[in-house]
Every structure is written in structure tokens, then in C-alpha cells.
C-alpha positions as semicolon CSV with decimal commas, in nm:
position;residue;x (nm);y (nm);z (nm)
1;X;0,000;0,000;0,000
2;X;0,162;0,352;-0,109
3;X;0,198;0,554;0,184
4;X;0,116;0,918;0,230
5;X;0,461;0,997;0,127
6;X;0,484;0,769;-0,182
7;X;0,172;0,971;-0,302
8;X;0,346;1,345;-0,226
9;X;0,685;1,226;-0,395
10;X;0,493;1,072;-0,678
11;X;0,293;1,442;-0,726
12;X;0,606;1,547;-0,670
13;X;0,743;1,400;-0,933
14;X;0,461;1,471;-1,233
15;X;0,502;1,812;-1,126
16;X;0,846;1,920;-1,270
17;X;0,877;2,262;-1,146
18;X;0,514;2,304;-1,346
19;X;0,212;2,306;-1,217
20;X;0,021;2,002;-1,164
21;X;-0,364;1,973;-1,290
22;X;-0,560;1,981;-0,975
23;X;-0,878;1,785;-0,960
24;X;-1,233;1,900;-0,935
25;X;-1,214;1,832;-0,579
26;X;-0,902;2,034;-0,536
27;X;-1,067;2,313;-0,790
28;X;-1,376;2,375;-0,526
29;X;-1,144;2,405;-0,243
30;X;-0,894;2,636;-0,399
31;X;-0,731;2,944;-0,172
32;X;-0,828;3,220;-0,416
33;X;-0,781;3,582;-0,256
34;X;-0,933;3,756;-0,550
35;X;-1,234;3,596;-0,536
36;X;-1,260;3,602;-0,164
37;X;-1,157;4,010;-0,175
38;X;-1,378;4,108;-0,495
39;X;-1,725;4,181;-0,290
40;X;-1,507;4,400;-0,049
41;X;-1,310;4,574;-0,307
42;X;-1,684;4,680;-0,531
43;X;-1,783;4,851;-0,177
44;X;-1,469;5,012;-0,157
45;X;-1,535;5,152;-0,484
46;X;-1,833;5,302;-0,378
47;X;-1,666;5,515;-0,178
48;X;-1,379;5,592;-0,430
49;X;-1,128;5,359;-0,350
50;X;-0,936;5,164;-0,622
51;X;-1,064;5,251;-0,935
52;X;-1,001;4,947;-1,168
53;X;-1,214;4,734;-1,349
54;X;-1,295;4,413;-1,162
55;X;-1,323;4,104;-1,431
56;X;-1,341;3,770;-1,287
57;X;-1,032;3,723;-1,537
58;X;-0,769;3,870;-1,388
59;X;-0,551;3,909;-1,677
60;X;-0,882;4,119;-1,803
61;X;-0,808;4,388;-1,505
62;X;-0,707;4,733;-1,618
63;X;-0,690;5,062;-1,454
64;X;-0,806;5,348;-1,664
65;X;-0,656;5,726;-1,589
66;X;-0,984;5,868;-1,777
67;X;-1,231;5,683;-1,673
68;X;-1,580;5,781;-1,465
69;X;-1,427;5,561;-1,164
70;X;-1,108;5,787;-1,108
71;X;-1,311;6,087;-1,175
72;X;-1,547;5,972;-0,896
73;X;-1,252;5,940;-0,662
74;X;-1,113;6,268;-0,736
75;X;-1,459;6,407;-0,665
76;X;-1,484;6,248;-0,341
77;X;-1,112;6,380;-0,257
78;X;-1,236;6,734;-0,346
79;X;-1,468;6,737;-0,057
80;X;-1,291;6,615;0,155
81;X;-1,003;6,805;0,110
82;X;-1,205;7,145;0,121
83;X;-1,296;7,053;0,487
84;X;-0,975;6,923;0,554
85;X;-0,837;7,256;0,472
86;X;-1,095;7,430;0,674
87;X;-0,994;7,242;0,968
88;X;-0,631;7,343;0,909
89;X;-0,666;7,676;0,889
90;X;-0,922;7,699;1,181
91;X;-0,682;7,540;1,417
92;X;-0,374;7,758;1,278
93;X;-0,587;8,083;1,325
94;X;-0,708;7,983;1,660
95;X;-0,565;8,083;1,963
96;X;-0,661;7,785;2,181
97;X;-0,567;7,456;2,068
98;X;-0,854;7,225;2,017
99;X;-0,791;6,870;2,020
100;X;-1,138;6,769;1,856
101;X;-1,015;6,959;1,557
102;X;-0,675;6,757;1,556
103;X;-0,920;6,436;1,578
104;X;-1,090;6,517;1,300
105;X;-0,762;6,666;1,067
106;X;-0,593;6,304;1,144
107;X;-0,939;6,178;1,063
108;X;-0,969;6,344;0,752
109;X;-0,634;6,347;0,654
110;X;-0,644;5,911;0,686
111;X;-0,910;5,947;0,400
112;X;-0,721;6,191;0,164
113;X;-0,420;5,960;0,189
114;X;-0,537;5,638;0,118
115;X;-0,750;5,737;-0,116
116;X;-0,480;5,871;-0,329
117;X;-0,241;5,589;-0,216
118;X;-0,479;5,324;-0,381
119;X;-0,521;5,555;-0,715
120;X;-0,122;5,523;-0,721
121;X;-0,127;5,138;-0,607
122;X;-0,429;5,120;-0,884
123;X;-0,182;5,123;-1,177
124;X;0,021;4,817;-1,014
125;X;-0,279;4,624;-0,905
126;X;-0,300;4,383;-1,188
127;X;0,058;4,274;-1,168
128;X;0,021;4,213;-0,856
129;X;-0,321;4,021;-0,830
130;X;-0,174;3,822;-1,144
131;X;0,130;3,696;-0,963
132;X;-0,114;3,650;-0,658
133;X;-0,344;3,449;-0,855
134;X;-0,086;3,201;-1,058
135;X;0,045;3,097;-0,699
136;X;-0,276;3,057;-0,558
137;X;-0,316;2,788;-0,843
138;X;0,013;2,631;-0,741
139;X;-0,119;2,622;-0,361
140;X;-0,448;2,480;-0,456
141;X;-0,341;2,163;-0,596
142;X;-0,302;1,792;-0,447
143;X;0,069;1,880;-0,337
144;X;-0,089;2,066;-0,039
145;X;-0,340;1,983;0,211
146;X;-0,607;2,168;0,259
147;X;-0,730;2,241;0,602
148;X;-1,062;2,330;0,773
149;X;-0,925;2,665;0,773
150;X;-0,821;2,688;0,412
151;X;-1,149;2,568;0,286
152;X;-1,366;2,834;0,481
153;X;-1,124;3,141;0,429
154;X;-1,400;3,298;0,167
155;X;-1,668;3,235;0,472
156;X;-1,405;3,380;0,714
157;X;-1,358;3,659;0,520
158;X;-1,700;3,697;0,470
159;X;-1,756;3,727;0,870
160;X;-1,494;4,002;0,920
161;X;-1,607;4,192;0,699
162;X;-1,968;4,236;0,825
163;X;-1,801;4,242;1,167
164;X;-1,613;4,581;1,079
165;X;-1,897;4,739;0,853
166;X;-2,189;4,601;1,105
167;X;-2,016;4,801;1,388
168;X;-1,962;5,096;1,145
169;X;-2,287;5,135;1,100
170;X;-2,403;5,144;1,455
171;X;-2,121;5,409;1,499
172;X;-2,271;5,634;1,226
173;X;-2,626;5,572;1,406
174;X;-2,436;5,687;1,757
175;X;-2,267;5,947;1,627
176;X;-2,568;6,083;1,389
177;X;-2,777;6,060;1,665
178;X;-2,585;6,269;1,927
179;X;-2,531;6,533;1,679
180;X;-2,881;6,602;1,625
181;X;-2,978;6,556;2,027
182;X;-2,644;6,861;2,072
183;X;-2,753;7,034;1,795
184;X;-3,128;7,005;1,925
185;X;-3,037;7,138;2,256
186;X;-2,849;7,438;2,120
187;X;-3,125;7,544;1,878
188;X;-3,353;7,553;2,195
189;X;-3,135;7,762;2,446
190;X;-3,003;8,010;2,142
191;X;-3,304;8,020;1,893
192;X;-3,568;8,273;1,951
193;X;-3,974;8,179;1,941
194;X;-4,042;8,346;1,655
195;X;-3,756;8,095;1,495
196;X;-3,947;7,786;1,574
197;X;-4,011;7,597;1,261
198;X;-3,812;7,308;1,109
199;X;-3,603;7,445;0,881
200;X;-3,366;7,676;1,163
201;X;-3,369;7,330;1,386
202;X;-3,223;7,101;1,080
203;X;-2,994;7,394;0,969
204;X;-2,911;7,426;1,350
205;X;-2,803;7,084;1,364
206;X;-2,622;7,095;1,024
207;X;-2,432;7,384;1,159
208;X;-2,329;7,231;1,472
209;X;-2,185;6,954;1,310
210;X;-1,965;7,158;1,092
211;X;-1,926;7,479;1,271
212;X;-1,569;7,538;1,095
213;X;-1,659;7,468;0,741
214;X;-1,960;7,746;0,776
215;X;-1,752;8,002;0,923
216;X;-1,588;7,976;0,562
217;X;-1,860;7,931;0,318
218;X;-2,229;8,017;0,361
219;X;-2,482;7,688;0,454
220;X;-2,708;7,547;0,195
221;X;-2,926;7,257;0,202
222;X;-2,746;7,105;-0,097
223;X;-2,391;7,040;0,099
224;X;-2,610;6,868;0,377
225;X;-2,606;6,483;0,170
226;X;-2,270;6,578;-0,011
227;X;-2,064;6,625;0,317
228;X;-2,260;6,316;0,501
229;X;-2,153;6,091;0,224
230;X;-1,799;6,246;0,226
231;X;-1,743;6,183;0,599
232;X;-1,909;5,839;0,604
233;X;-1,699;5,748;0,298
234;X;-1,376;5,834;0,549
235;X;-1,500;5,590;0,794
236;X;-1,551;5,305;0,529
237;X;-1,161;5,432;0,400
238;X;-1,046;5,339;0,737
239;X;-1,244;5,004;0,802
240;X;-1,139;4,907;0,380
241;X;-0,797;4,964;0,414
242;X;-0,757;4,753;0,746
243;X;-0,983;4,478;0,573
244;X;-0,751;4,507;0,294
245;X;-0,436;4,433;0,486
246;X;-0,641;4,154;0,710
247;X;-0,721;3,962;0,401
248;X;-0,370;3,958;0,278
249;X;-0,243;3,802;0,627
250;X;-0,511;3,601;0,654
251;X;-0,458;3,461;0,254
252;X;-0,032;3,487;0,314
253;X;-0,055;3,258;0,699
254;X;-0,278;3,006;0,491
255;X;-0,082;2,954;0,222
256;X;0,294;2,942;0,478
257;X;0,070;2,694;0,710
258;X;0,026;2,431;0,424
259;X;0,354;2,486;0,335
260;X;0,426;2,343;0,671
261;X;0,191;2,066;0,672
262;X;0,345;1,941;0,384
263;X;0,726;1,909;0,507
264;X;0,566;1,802;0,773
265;X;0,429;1,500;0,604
266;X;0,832;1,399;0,548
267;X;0,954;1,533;0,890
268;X;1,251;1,278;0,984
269;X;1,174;1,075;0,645
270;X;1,399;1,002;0,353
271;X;1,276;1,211;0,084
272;X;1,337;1,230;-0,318
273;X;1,663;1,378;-0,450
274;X;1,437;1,679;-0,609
275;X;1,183;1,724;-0,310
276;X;1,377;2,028;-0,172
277;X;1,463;2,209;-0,462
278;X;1,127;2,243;-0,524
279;X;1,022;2,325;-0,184
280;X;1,247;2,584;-0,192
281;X;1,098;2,700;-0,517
282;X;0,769;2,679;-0,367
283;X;0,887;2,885;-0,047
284;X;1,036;3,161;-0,255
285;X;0,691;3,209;-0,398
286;X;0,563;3,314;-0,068
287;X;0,811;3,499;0,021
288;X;0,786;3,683;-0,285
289;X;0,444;3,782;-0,216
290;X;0,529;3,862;0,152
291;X;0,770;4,095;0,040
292;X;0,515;4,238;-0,185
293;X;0,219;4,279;0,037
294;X;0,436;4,395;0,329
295;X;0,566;4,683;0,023
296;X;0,226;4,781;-0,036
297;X;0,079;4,793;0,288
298;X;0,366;4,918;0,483
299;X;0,242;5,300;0,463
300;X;-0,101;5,219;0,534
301;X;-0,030;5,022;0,843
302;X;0,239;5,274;0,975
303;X;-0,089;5,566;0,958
304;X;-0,342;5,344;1,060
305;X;-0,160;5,170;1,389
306;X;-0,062;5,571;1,472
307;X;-0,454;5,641;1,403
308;X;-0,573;5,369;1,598
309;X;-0,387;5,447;1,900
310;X;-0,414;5,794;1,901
311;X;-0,824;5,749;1,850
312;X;-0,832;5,478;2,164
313;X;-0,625;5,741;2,342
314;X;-0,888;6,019;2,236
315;X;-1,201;5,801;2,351
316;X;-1,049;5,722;2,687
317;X;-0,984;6,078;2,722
318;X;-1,343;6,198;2,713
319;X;-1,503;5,893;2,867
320;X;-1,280;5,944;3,176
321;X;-1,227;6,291;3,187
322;X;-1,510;6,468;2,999
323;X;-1,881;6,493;3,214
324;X;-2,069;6,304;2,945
325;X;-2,456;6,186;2,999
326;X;-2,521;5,826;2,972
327;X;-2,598;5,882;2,598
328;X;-2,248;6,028;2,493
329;X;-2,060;5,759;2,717
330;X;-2,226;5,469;2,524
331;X;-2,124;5,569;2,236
332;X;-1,786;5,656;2,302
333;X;-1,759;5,345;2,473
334;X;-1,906;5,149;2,228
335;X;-1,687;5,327;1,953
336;X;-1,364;5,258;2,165
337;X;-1,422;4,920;2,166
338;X;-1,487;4,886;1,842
339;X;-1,136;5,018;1,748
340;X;-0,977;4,820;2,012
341;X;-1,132;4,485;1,818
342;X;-1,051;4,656;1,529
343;X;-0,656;4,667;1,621
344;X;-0,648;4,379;1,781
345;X;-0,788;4,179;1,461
346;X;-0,550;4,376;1,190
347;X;-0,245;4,297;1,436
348;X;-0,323;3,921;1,515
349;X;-0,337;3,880;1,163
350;X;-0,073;4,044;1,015
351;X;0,137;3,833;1,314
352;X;0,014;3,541;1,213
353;X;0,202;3,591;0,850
354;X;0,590;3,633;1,073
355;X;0,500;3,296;1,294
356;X;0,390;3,027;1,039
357;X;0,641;3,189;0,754
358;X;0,925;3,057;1,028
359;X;0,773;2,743;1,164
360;X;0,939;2,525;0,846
361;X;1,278;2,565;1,100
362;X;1,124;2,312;1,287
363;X;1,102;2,053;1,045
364;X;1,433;2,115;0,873
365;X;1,662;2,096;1,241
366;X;1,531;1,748;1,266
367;X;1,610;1,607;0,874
368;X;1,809;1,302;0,833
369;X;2,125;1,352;0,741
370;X;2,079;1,203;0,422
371;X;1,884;1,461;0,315
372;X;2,100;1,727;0,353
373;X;2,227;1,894;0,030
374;X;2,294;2,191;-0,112
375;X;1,894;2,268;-0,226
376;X;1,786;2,161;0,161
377;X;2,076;2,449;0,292
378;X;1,899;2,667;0,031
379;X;1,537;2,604;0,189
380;X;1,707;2,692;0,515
381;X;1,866;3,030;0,425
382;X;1,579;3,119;0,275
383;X;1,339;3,014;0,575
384;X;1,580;3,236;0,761
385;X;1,638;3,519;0,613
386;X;1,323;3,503;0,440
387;X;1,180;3,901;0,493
388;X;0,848;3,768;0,558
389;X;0,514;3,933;0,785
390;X;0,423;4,301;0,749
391;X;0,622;4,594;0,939
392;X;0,536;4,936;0,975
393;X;0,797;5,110;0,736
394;X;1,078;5,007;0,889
395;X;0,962;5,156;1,253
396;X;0,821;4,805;1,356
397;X;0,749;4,413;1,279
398;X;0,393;4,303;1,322
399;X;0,454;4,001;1,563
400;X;0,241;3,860;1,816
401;X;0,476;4,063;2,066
402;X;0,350;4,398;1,940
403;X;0,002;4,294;1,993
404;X;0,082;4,317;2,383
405;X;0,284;4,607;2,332
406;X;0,026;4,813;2,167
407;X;-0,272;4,689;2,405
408;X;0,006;4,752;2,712
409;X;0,045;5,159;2,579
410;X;-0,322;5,188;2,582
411;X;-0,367;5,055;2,920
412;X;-0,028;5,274;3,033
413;X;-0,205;5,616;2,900
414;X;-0,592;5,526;3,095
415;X;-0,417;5,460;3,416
416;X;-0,235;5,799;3,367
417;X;-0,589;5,940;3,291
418;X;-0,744;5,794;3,564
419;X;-0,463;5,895;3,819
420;X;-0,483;6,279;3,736
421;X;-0,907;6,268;3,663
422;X;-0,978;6,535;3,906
423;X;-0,696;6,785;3,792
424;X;-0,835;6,716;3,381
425;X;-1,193;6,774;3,464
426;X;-1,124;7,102;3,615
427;X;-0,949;7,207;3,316
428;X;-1,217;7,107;3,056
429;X;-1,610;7,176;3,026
430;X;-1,780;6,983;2,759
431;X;-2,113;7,012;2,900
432;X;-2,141;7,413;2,796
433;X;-2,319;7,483;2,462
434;X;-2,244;7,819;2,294
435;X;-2,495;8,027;2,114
């Protein structure tokens, strides 16, 4: 009876450095990020973000300079640039420093940039989908298992997603609805009786919630559904672009883990003359895509871990310090949280990529020494020196480690809040509404 590693040398074998026909089986449980990525990538486009064609054919891809996509984007950036600009210029002008107004330039500022970043990355996107996609062909055949976790990446995907844009949309609802209740309590202590009819209390409320913009140009009902979409769009930016990265991890750890279950299927074994050379073939692959999603990404993650933290900061701020009724604190509460998860879930992830892209050392420290040659001492440079996992531009490595560094400088900066509460309050009043 062949064993399990008769069958792998025999694939092995019929596979000459090409790749080997997969069967139907095989075909249905194929790792394909494309496919899993392509419903999140047409509601990123909604919003503006990578404008390029989306054909199930990859090789059919194509990013278009003048085309009603980019023009879209550039419309969106307009917008949000003209209140991004507002806010700089208030908080310039301004004698006292507001820190809401730093919130929302970071904020807004998160949006301009990755927009534009993906209109630059949208010119390299079928290159890299197309290298993506031939090696996802090469890690769905019969030479590699497929694991529970393989097979319901798409569904896993799939649950994330609606995890990040399910709490978005309860944060819109929070934050809508607190607007309107501030705005609603300011049009009653400031307005006059005579002013009592809808249109002051929804222009009232519009004003409130962007008092800087209409100290520059004068209000109109027109800008009310053109700035709501622009500032929800800068939400969805943020959630995309940390889906974006998440997916990548995810797809990257998948494809390194079944790279280890399959030298683990020879661990300590006597293996075929040409089973390492094309291991090592098969590990440069990843590594090659490693290096090019931690090239792409490595911008994004450097703003959006600096975001993130400076946002959970921000909420812990006014939950502890600020006098907030039980309405404001659930939904800054609620809207911490959500970025904690939110962190949490983009690190693990992106960690995940660094420990299974190095777990191969374990196999090849116990090999027979029969099957060391020179291709095996090529596997293990490479699984050494491999520059595998995501990194923040050079500042940081996205390992497991960082995730209880970052979650440690959180909890660092409430106890700090907490020990000098009394002393903040004093020195802040966000319960007074102007007129």
C-alpha cells in the first residue's frame, strides 16, 4: 500500500517545477484571494477607493486614468479636502488649541491619503493580483493539504467583513444621533420663538456639526447629503484599508501553514533527491508575495496603527475625563471598543504571517542527514532570512509581541488618565453649549 509519502513524492514528481492539474475536488477548495476580496473591493469603490475594473479574469483587469471611476474618486477627494483645509486653517488661526479639531484633521487626513495611495497602487494592481493568482493555483493543488481553515477562508472573510462594517454602521447611528440631540439642545437655548419651525432646527443641527466649514462658506441645504456621504466614505476608507491588509495576512498565513503541513508530512523521512529544490521553489513564492504585500501595505499600516492608537487614546480621554450623559458615554464606549477589536484583529493577523512563515525551522533541524544537500541548505537560508510578515515602514514588525505592546500603551495612558481625573476635569467643560 503507497503511503502518504509515496503519493506526495509521486505528485512530486509529475510536477516538474510546473504546475500540476488539480482535480475537481481540489478546484472547489482552492485558496483564491481575489475571489474572496472582490465583494469588499466593489464597496470600496463606492466610496472611491481603487478605481479598476474588476473582471473575474484577472488578466482582463485594467486601470483606466480617464475613466468615470477615477473621476469619482477625485470628486470624493475634493470634498474632503475642502474641509480638511478648513480644519487646518481653523486650528492655525485659533488661539486655543482644540484637540477635537486635531481628531478630526488626522481623521480626515487618513481618507485623503489612502484614497490617493490606492489611485497610485491602482496602476500596479493587476501585476500584482496576477502573480497573486498564478500561486494561488500552485497552492491549490493535491501537493498541499487543505485544512478546515483553508477551505472556509471565503466564509471567514466573509464574517470580518460584516463584523467591521456592522459596527460601522451602529457608529454612524451613535454618532448621527448625538449630533442632532447637541444640535437640538443648542437650537432651543439660542433660537428665539419666533424661529421655531423646522427648517432653523435642521440647519441648527447641520451647523453644529460643521461649525468650521460654515464660518468659511455660507450653509445650503445642498452640501447637507454631499458632506454626510464624504465623511461616512472616510470611515468606510479606514475600516477598507484595514480589511484590505487583514485579508492579505489572513490569505499569506494560509498559504505558509500548508507549506508546513506538507514538510511536515516527510519530517525525519527520507525524501526524493528533487523534493527540496522544489520546496524551496515553492517557499520563494511566498516569500515573494510577503515581500510584496508587506511593500504595499507598509504605509497604510504605519498611519493606521498611529490612528488607531491615538483614536483609543482620544475616547479614553473623554469617557474618563469629559462629564458626558449616559448617551455620549455609550457611544464613546461602544466606539472605543470597536477600534480596540478593530486593532487587535488587523495585528493578530498580520502576526500570524511572521509565525507560520518561520515554523518550516522546525522541520528542517530534525532532517536526516541524508537529506542534507545543497537545495535543503537553500530552503534553510531562505526560511531564515526570508523578509516575511508586514512591518510598519521600517519603525516596527507586526509580531504577536507587538500585539501586547500596543494593548500595554493603551492601558499605560488610561491609568495615567485615571490617576490625574480630578486635575483634567477642572481644566475642561464639555457640558457648555455656545450660542
Amino acid at each position: 500500500m503507497a503511503t502518504l509519502y509515496d503519493r506526495d513524492m509521486h505528485q512530486s514528481r509529475n510536477f516538474n517545477g510546473q504546475l500540476h492539474v488539480a482535480s475537481s475536488n481540489a478546484s472547489k477548495q482552492s485558496l483564491k484571494l481575489f475571489k474572496a476580496m472582490k465583494p469588499i473591493l466593489i464597496f470600496g469603490q463606492i466610496f472611491g477607493l481603487l478605481p479598476v475594473s474588476l473582471n473575474n479574469d484577472v488578466e482582463k483587469i485594467q486601470f483606466k486614468f480617464k475613466s468615470f471611476k477615477t473621476f469619482y474618486s477625485f470628486l470624493l477627494q475634493f470634498f474632503c479636502i475642502s474641509e480638511f483645509v478648513a480644519l487646518a486653517y481653523f486650528l492655525y488661526a485659533d488661539d486655543n488649541f482644540d484637540f477635537n479639531v486635531l481628531g478630526n484633521l488626522i481623521f480626515y487626513f487618513i481618507g485623503i491619503f489612502t484614497t490617493f495611495y490606492f489611485i497610485f497602487f491602482a496602476n500596479k494592481w493587476k501585476s500584482l493580483i496576477v502573480l497573486w493568482d498564478k500561486y494561488d493555483d500552485v497552492f491549490s493543488c493535491p501537493l498541499y493539504s487543505h485544512s478546515h481553515e483553508t477551505i472556509v477562508f471565503g466564509r471567514k472573510v466573509k464574517f470580518i467583513s460584516a463584523f467591521f462594517f456592522g459596527f460601522l454602521i451602529i457608529d454612524n447611528f451613535f454618532r448621527m444621533s448625538s449630533e442632532i440631540y447637541i444640535g437640538y439642545l443648542k437650537f432651543e437655548r439660542c433660537s428665539n420663538d419666533d424661529d421655531a419651525d423646522f427648517s432653523p432646527i435642521a440647519k441648527e443641527i447641520y451647523i453644529q456639526q460643521r461649525s468650521i466649514l460654515f464660518r468659511l462658506i455660507d450653509f445650503n441645504y445642498f452640501y447637507i447629503p454631499i458632506f454626510e456621504f464624504v465623511h461616512i466614505s472616510r470611515r468606510v476608507h479606514w475600516c477598507f484599508v484595514e480589511l484590505f491588509i487583514i485579508i492579505l495576512g489572513m490569505n499569506l498565513s494560509l498559504k505558509f501553514n500548508q507549506f508546513y503541513e506538507r514538510l511536515n508530512k516527510v519530517r525525519q523521512q527520507i525524501v526524493w533527491d528533487g523534493y527540496w529544490r522544489m520546496s524551496r521553489e515553492h517557499y520563494v513564492m511566498l516569500c515573494e508575495l510577503s515581500e510584496k504585500a508587506s511593500e504595499f501595505s507598509s504605509p497604510l499600516l504605519t498611519l493606521i496603527t498611529f490612528a488607531d492608537f491615538f483614536f483609543l487614546c482620544e475616547r479614553l480621554y473623554k469617557q474618563y475625563a469629559a462629564d458626558y450623559d449616559t448617551f455620549g458615554r455609550i457611544q464613546i464606549s461602544l466606539l472605543g471598543t470597536f477600534f480596540l477589536l478593530r486593532s487587535i484583529i488587523l495585528f493578530y493577523y498580520c502576526s500570524t504571517v511572521n509565525f507560520h512563515a518561520s515554523r518550516p525551522l522546525e522541520i528542517l533541524r530534525d532532517a536526516p542527514l541524508r537529506n542534507i544537500n545543497v537545495d535543503f541548505q537553500r530552503l534553510v537560508n531562505e526560511v531564515e532570512n526570508c523578509d516575511r510578515g508586514f512591518s510598519g515602514a521600517g519603525f516596527f514588525i507586526i509580531k504577536k509581541s507587538f500585539i501586547i505592546s500596543f494593548i500595554g500603551a493603551v492601558t499605560t495612558y488610561q491609568l495615567v488618565i485615571l490617576q490625574n481625573i480630578n486635575t483634567i476635569r477642572r481644566a475642561i467643560n464639555s457640558t457648555v453649549i455656545d450660542c
